[in-house]
MOPAC internal coordinates of N, CA, C and O (Angstrom, degrees):
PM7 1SCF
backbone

  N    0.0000 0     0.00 0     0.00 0    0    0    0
  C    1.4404 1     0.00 0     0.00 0    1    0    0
  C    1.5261 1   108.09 1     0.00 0    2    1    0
  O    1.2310 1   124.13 1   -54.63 1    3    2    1
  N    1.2553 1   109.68 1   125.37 1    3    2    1
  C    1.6523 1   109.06 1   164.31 1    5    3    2
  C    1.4896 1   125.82 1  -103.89 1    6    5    3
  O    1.2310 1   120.41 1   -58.56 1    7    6    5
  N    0.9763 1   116.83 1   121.44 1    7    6    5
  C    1.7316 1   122.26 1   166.20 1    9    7    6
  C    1.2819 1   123.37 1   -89.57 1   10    9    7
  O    1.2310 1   131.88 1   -70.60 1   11   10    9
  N    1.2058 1    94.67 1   109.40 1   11   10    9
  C    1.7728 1   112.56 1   172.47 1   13   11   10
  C    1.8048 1   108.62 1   -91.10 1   14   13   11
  O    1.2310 1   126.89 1   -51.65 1   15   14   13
  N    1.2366 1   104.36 1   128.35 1   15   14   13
  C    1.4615 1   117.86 1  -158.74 1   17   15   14
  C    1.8106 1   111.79 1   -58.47 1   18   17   15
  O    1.2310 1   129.07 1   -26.91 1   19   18   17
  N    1.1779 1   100.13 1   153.09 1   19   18   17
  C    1.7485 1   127.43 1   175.68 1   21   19   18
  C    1.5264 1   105.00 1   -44.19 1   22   21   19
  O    1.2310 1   121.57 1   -56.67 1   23   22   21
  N    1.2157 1   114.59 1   123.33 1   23   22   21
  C    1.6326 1   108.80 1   145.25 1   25   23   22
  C    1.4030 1   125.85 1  -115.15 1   26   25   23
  O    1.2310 1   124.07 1    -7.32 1   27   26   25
  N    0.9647 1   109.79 1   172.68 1   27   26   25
  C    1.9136 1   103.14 1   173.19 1   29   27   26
  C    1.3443 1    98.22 1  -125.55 1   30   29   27
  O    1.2310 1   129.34 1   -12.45 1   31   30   29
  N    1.0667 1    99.61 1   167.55 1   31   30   29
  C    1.6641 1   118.02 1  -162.28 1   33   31   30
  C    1.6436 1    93.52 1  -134.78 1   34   33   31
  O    1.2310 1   121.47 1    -4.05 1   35   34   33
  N    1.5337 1   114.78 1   175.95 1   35   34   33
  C    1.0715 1   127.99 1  -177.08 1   37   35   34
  C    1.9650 1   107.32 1   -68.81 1   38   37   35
  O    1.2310 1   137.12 1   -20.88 1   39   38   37
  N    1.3455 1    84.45 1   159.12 1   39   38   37
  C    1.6927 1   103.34 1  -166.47 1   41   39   38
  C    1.7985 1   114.49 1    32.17 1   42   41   39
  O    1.2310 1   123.08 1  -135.92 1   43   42   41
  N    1.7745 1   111.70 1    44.08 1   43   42   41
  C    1.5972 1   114.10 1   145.68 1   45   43   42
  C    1.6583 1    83.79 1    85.71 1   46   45   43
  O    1.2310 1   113.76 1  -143.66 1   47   46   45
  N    1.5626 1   129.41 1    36.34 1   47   46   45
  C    1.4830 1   114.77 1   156.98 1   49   47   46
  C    1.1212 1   103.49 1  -100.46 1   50   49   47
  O    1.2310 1   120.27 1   -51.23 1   51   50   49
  N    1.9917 1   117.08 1   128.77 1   51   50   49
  C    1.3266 1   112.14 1  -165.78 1   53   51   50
  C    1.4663 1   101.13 1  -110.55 1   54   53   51
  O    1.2310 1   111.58 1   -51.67 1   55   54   53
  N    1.5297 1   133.46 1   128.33 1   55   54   53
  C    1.5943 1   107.71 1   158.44 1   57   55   54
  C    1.4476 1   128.73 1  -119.66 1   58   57   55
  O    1.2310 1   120.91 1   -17.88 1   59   58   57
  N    0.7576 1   115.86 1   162.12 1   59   58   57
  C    1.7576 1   115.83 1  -172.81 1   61   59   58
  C    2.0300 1    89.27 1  -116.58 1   62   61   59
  O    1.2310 1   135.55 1   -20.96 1   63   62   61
  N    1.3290 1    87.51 1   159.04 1   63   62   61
  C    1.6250 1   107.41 1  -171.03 1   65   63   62
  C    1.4538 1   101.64 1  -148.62 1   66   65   63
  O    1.2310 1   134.16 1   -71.68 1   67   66   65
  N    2.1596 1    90.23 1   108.32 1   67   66   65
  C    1.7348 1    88.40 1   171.35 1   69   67   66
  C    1.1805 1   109.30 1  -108.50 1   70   69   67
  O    1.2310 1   118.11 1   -20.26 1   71   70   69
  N    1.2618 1   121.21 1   159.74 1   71   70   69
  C    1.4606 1   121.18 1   160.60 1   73   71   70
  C    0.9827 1   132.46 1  -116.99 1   74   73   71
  O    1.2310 1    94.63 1   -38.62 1   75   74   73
  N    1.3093 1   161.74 1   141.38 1   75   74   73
  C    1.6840 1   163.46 1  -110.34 1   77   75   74
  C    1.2728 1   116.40 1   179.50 1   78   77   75
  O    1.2310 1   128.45 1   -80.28 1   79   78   77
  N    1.1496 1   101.32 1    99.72 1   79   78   77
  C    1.9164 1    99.51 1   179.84 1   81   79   78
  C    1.5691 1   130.17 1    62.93 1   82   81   79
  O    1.2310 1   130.92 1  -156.71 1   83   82   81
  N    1.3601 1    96.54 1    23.29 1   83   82   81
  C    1.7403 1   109.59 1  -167.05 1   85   83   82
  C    1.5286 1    97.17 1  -158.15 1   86   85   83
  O    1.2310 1   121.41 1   -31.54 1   87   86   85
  N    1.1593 1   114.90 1   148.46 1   87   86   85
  C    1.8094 1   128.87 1  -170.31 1   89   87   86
  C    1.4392 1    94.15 1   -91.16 1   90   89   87
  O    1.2310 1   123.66 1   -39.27 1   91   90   89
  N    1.8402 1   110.58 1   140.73 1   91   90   89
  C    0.9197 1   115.69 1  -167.33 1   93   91   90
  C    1.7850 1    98.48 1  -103.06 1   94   93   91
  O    1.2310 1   122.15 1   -47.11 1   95   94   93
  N    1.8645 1   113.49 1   132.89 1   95   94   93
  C    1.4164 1   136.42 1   167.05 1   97   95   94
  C    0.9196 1   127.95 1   -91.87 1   98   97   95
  O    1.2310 1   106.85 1   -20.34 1   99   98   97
  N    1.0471 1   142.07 1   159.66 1   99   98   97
  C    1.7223 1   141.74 1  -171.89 1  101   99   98
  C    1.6041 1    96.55 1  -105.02 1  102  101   99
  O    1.2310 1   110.08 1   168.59 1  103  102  101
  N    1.6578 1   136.22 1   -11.41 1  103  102  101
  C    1.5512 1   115.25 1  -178.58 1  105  103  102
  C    1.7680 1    94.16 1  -111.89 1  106  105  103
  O    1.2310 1   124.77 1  -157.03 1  107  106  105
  N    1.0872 1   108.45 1    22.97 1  107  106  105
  C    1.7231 1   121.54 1  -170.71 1  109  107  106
  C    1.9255 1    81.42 1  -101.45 1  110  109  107
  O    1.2310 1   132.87 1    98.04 1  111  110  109
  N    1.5817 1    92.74 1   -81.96 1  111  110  109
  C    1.5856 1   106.73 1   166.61 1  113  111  110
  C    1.5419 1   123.14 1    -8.58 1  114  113  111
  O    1.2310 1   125.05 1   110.52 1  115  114  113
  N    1.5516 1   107.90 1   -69.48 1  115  114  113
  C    1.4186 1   123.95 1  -178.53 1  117  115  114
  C    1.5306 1   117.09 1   -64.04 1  118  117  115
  O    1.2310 1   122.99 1   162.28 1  119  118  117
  N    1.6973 1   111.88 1   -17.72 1  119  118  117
  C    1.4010 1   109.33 1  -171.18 1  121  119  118
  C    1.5218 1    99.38 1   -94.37 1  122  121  119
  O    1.2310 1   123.79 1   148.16 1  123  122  121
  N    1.6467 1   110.34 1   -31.84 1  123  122  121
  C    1.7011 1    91.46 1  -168.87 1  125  123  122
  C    1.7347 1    94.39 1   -79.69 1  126  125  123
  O    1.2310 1   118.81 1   168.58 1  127  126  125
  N    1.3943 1   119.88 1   -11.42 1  127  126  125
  C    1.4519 1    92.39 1  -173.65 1  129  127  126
  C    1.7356 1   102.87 1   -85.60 1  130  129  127
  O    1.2310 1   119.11 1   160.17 1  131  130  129
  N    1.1432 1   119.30 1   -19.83 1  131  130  129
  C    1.5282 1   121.37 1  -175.85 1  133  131  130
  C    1.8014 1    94.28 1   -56.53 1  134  133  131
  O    1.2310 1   119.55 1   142.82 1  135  134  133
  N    1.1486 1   118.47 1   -37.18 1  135  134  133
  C    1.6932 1   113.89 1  -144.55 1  137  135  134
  C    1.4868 1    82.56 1  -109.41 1  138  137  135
  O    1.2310 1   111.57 1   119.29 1  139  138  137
  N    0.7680 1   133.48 1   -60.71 1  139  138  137
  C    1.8001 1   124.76 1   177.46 1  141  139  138
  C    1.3758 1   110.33 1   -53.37 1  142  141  139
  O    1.2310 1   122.72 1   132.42 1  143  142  141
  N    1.2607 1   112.39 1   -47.58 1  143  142  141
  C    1.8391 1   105.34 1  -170.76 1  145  143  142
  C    1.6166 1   106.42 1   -80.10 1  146  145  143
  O    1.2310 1   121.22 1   177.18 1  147  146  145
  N    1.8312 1   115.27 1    -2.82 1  147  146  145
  C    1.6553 1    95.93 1   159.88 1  149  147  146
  C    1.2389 1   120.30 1   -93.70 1  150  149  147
  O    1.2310 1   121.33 1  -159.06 1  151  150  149
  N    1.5715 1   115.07 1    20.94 1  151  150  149
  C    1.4192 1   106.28 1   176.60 1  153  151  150
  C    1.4708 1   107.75 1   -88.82 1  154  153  151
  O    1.2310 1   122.86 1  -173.14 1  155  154  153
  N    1.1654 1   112.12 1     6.86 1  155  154  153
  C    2.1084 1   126.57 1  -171.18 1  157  155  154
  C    1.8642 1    72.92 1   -61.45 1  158  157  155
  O    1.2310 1   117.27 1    98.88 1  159  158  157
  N    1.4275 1   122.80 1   -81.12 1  159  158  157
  C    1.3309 1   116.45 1  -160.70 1  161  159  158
  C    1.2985 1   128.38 1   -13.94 1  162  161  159
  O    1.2310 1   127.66 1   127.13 1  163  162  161
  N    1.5601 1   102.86 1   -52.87 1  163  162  161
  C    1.3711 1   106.80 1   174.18 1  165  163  162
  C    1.3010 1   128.16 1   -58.41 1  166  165  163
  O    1.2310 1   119.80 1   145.95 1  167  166  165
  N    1.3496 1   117.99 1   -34.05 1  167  166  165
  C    1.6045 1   122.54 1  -153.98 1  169  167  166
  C    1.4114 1   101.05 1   -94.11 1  170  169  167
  O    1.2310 1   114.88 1   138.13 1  171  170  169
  N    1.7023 1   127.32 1   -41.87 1  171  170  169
  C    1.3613 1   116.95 1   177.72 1  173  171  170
  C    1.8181 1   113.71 1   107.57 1  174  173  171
  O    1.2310 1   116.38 1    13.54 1  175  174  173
  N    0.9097 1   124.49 1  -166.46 1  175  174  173
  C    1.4457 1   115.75 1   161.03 1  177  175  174
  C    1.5477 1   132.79 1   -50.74 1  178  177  175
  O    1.2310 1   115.48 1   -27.55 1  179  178  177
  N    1.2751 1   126.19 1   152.45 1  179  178  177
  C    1.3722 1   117.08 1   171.18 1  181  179  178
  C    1.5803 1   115.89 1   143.44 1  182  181  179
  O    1.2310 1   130.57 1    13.70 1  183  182  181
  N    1.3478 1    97.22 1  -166.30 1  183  182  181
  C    2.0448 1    87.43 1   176.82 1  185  183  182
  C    1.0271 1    98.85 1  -113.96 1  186  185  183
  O    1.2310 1   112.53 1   -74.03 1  187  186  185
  N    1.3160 1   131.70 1   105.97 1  187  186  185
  C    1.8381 1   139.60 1   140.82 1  189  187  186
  C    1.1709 1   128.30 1   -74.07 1  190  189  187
  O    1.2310 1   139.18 1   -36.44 1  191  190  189
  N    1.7393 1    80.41 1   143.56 1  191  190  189
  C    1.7113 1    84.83 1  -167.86 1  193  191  190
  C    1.8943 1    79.61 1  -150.81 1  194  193  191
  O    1.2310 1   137.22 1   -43.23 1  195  194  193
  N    1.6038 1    84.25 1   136.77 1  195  194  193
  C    1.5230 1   109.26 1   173.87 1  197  195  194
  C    1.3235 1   113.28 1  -117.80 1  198  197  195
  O    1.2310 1   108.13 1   -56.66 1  199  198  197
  N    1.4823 1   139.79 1   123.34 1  199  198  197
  C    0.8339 1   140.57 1   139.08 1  201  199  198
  C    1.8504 1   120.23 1   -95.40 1  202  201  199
  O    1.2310 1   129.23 1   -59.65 1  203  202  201
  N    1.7341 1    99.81 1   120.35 1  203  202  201
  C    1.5081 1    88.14 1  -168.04 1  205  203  202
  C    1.8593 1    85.96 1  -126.81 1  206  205  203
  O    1.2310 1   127.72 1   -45.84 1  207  206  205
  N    1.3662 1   102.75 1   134.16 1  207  206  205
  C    1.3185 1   114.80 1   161.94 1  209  207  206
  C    1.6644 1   125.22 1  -110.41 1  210  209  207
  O    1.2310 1   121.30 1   -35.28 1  211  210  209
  N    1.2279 1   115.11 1   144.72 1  211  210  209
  C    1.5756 1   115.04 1  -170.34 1  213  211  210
  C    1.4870 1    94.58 1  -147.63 1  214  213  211
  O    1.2310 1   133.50 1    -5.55 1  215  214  213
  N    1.4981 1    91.51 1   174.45 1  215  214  213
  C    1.5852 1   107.97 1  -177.83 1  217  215  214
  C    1.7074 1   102.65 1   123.05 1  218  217  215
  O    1.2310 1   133.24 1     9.06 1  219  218  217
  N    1.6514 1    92.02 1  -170.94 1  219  218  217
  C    1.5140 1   110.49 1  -171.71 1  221  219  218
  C    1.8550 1   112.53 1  -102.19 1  222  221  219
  O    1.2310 1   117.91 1   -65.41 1  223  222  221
  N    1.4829 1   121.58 1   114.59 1  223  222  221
  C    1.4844 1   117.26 1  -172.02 1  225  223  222
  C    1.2801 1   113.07 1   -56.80 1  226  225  223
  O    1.2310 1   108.33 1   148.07 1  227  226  225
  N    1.4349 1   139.41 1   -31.93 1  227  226  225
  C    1.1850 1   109.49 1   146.57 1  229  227  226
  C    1.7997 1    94.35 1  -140.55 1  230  229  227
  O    1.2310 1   116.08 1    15.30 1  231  230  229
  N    1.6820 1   125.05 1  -164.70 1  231  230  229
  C    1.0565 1   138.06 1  -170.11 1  233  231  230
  C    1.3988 1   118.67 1   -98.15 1  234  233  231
  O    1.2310 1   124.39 1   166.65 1  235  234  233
  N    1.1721 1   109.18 1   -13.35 1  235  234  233
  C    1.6689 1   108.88 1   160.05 1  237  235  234
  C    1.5389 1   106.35 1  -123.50 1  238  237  235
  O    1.2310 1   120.05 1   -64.59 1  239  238  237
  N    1.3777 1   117.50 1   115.41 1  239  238  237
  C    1.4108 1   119.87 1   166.46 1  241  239  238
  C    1.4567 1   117.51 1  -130.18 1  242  241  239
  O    1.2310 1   131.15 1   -54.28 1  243  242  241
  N    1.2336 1    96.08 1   125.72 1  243  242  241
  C    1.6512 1    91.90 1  -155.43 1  245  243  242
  C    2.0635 1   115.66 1   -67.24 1  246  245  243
  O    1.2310 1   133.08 1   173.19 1  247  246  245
  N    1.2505 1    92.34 1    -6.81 1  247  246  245
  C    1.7251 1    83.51 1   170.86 1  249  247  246
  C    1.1508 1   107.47 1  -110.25 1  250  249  247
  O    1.2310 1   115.09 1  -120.58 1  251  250  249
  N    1.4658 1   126.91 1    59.42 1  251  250  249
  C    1.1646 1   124.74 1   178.75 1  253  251  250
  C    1.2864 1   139.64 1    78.10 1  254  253  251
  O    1.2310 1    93.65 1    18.07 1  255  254  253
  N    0.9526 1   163.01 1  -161.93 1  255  254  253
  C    1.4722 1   162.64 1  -145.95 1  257  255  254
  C    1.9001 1   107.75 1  -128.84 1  258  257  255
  O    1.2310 1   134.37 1   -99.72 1  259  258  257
  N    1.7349 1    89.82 1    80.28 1  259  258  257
  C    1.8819 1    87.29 1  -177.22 1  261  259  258
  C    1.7370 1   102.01 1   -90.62 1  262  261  259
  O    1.2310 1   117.54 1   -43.67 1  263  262  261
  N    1.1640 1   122.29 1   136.33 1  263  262  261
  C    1.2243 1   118.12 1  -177.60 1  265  263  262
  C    1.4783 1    93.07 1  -105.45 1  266  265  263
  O    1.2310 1   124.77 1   -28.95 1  267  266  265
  N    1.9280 1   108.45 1   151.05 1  267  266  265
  C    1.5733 1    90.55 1   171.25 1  269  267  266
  C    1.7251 1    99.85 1  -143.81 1  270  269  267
  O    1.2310 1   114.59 1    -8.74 1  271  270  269
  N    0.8248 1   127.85 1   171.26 1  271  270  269
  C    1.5575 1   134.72 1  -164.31 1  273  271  270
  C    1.8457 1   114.74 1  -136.09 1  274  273  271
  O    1.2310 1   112.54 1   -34.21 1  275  274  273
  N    1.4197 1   131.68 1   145.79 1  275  274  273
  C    1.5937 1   123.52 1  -143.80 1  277  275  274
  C    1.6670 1    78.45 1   173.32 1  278  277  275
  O    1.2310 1   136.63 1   -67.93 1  279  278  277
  N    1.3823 1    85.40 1   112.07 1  279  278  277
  C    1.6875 1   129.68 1   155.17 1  281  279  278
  C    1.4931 1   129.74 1  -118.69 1  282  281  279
  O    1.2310 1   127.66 1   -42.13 1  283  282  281
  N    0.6518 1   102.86 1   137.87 1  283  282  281
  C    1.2771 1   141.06 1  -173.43 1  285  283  282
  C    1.8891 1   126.16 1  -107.75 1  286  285  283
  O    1.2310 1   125.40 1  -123.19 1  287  286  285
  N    1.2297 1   107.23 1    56.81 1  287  286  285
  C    1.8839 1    90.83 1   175.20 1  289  287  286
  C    1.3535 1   157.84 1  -116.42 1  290  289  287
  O    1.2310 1   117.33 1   -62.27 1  291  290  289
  N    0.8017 1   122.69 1   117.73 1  291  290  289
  C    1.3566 1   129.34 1  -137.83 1  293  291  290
  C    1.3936 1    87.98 1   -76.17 1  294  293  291
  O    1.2310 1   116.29 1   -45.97 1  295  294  293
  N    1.5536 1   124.65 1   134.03 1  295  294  293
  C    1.7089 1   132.82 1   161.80 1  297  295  294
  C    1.2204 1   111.34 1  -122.94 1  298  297  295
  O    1.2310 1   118.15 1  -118.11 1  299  298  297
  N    1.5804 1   121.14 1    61.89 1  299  298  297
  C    1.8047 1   110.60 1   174.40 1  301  299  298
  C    1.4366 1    70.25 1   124.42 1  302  301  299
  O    1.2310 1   138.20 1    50.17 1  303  302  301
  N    1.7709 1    82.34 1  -129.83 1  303  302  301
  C    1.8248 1   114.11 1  -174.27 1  305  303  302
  C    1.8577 1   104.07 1   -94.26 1  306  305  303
  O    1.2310 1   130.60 1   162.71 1  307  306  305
  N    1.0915 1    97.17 1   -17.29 1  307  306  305
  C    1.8242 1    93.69 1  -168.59 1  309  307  306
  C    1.4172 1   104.70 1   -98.61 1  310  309  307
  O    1.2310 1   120.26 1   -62.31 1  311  310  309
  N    1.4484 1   117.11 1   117.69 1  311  310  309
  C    1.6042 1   137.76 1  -161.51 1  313  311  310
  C    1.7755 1    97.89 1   -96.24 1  314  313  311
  O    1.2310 1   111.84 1   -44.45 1  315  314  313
  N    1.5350 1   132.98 1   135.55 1  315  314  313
  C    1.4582 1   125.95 1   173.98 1  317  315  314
  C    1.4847 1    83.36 1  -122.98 1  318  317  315
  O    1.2310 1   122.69 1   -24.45 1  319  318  317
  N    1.2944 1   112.46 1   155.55 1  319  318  317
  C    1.0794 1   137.20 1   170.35 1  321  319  318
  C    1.2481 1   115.39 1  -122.04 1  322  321  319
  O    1.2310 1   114.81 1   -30.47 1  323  322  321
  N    1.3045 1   127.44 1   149.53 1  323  322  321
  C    1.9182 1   135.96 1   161.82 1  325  323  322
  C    1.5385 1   108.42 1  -152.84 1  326  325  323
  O    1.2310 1   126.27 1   -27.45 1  327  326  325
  N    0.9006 1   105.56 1   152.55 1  327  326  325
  C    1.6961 1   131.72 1  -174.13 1  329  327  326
  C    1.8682 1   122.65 1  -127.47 1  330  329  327
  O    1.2310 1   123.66 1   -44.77 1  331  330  329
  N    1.0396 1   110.60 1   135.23 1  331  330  329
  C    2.0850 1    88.80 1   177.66 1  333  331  330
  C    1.5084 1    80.98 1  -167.35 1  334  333  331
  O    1.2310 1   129.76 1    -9.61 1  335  334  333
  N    1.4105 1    98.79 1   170.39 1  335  334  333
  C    1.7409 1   109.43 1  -146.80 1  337  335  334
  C    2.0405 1    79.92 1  -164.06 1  338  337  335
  O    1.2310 1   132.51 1   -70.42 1  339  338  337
  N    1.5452 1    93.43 1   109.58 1  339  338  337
  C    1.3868 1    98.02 1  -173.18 1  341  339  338
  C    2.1964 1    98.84 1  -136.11 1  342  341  339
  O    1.2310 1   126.34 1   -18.69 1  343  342  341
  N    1.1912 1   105.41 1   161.31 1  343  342  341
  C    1.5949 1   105.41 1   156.78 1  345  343  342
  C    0.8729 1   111.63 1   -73.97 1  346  345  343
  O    1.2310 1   111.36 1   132.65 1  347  346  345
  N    1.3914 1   133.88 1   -47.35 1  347  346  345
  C    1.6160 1   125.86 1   177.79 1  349  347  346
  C    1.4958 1   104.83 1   -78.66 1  350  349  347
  O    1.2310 1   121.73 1   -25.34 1  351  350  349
  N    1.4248 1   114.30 1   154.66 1  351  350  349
  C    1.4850 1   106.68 1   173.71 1  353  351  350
  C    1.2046 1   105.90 1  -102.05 1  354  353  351
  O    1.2310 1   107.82 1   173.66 1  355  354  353
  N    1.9056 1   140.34 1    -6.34 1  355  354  353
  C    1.3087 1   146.23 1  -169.23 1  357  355  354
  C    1.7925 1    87.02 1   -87.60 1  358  357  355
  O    1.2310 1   109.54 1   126.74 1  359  358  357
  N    1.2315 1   137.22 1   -53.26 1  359  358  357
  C    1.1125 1   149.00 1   169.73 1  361  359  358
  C    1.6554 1   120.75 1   -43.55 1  362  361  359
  O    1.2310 1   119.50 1   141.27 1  363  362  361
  N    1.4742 1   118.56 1   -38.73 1  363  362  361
  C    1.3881 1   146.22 1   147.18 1  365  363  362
  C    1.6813 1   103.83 1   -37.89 1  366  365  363
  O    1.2310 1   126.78 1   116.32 1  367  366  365
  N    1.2384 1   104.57 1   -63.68 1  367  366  365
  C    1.1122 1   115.53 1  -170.56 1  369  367  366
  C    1.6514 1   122.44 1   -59.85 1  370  369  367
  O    1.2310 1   129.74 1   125.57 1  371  370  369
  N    1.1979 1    98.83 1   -54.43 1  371  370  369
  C    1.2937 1   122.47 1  -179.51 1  373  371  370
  C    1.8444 1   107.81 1   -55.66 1  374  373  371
  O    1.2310 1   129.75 1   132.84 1  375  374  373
  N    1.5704 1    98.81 1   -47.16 1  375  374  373
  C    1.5925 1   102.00 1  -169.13 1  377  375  374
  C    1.9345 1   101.38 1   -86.59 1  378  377  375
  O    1.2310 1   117.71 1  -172.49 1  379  378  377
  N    1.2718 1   121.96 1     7.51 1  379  378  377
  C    1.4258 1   107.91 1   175.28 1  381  379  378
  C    1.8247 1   101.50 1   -95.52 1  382  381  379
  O    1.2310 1   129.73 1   150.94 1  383  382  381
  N    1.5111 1    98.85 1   -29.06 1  383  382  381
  C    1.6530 1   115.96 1   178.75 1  385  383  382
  C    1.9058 1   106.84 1   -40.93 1  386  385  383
  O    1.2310 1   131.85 1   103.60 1  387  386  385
  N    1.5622 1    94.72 1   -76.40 1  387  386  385
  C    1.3613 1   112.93 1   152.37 1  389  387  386
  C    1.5648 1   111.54 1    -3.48 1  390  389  387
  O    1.2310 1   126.28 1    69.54 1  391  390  389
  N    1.0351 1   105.53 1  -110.46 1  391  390  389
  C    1.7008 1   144.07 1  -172.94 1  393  391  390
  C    1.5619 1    84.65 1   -24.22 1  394  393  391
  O    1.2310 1   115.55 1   108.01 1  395  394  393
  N    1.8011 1   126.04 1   -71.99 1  395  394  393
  C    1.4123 1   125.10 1   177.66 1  397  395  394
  C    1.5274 1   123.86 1   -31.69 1  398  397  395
  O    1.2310 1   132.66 1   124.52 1  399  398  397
  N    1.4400 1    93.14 1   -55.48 1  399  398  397
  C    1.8298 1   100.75 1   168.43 1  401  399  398
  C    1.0236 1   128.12 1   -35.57 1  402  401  399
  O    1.2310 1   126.86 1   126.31 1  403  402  401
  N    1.7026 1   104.42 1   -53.69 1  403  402  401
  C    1.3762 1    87.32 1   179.39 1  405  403  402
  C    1.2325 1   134.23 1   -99.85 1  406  405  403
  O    1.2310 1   121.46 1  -170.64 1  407  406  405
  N    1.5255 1   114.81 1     9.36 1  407  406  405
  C    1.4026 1   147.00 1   175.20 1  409  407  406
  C    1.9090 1    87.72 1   -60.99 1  410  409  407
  O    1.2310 1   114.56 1    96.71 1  411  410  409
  N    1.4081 1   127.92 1   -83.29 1  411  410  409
  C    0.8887 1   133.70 1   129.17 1  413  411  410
  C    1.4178 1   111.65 1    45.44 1  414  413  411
  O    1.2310 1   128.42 1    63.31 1  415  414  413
  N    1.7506 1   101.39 1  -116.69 1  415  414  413
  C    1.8433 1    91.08 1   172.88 1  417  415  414
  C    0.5981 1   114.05 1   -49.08 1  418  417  415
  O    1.2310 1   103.04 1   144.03 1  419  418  417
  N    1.2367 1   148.74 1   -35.97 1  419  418  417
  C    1.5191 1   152.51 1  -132.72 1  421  419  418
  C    1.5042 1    82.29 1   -71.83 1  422  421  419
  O    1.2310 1   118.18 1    88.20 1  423  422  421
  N    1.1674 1   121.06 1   -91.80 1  423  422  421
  C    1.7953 1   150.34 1   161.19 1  425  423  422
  C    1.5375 1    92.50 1    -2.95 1  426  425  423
  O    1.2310 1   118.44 1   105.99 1  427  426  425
  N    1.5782 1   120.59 1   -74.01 1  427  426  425
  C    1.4598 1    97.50 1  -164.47 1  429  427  426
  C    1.4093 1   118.25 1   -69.35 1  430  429  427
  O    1.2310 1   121.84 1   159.00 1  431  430  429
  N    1.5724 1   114.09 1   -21.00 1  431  430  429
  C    1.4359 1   110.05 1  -168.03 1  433  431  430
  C    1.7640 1   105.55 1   -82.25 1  434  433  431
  O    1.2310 1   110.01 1   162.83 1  435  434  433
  N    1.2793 1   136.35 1   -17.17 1  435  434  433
  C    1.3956 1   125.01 1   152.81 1  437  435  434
  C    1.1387 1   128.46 1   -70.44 1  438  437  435
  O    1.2310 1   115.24 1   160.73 1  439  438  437
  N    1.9971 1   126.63 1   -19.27 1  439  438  437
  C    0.8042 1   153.26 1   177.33 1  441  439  438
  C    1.7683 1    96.87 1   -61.33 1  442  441  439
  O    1.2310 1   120.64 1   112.72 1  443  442  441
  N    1.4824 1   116.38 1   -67.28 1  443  442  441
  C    1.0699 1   120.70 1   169.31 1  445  443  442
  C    1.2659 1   126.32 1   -40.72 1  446  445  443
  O    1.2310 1   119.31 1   118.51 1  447  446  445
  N    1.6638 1   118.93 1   -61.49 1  447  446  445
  C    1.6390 1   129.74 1   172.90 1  449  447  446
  C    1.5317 1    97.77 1   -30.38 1  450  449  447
  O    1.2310 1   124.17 1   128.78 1  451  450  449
  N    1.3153 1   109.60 1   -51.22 1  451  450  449
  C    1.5841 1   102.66 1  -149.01 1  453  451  450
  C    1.6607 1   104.68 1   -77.77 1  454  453  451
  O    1.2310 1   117.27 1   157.04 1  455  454  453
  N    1.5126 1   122.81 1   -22.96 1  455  454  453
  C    1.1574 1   114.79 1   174.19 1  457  455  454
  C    1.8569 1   118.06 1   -70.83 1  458  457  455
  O    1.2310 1   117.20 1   163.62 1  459  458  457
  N    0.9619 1   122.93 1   -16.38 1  459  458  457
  C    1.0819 1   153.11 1  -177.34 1  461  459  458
  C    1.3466 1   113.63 1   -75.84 1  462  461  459
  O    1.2310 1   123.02 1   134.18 1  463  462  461
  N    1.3434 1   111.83 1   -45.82 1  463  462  461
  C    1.6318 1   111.78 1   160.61 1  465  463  462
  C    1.8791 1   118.10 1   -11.58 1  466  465  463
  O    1.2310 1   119.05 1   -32.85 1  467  466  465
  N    1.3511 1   119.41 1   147.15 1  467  466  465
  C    1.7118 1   113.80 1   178.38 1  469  467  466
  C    2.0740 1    76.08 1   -79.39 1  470  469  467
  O    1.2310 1   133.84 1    -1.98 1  471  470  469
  N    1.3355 1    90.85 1   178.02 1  471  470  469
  C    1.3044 1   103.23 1   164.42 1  473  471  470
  C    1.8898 1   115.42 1  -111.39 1  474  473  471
  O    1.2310 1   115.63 1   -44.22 1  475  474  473
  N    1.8813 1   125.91 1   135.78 1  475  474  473
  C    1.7204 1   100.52 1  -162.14 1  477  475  474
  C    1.0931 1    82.62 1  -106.89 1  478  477  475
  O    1.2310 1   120.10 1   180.00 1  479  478  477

């Protein structure tokens, strides 16, 4: 496994970029941080932290070359996870983005319910 180093992004979103069985690019680089670092919109203030791993699960797979993509993000104390397993790995990418999103509202809109509670 190789790790290509952390960046931070605006207002403290941090991500790390692994790679797995696949050579690491700088417009590979630029795409998972383009598509991960617009999920900051959603989440709002706070400390982010992305860990996103990509690549191939192993080097011989007999139906061909599935690439798959696995995040990891930390919002506060409460960690979401997503996973997706695509032929393309930009497509990988794209569909774990997805999956986060809506993990995402999901998170703020119970987040909300619960503030909302009467108080007994």
């Amino acid at each position: 496994m190789v790790v290509v180093g952390a960046r931070a992004i605006s207002n403290g979103m941090k991500i790390d970029v692994l790679y797995k069985n696949i050579s690491p690019d700088e417009p590979l680089k630029v795409f998972v941080e383009d598509r991960i670092g617009g999920l900051e919109k959603f989440i709002g203030k706070g400390p982010i932290e992305a860990r996103v791993e990509i690549g191939l699960p192993s080097k011989h797979h007999r139906s061909g070359r599935i690439y798959y993509a696995e995040v990891n993000l930390k919002i506060g104390g409460k960690l979401l996870r997503a996973t997706c397993q695509h032929e393309d790995l930009r497509n990988a990418i794209v569909d774990v983005k997805n999956e986060l999103q809506k993990q995402i509202k999901k998170f703020k809109e119970k987040r909300k319910d619960l503030s909302r509670q009467p108080v007994k």
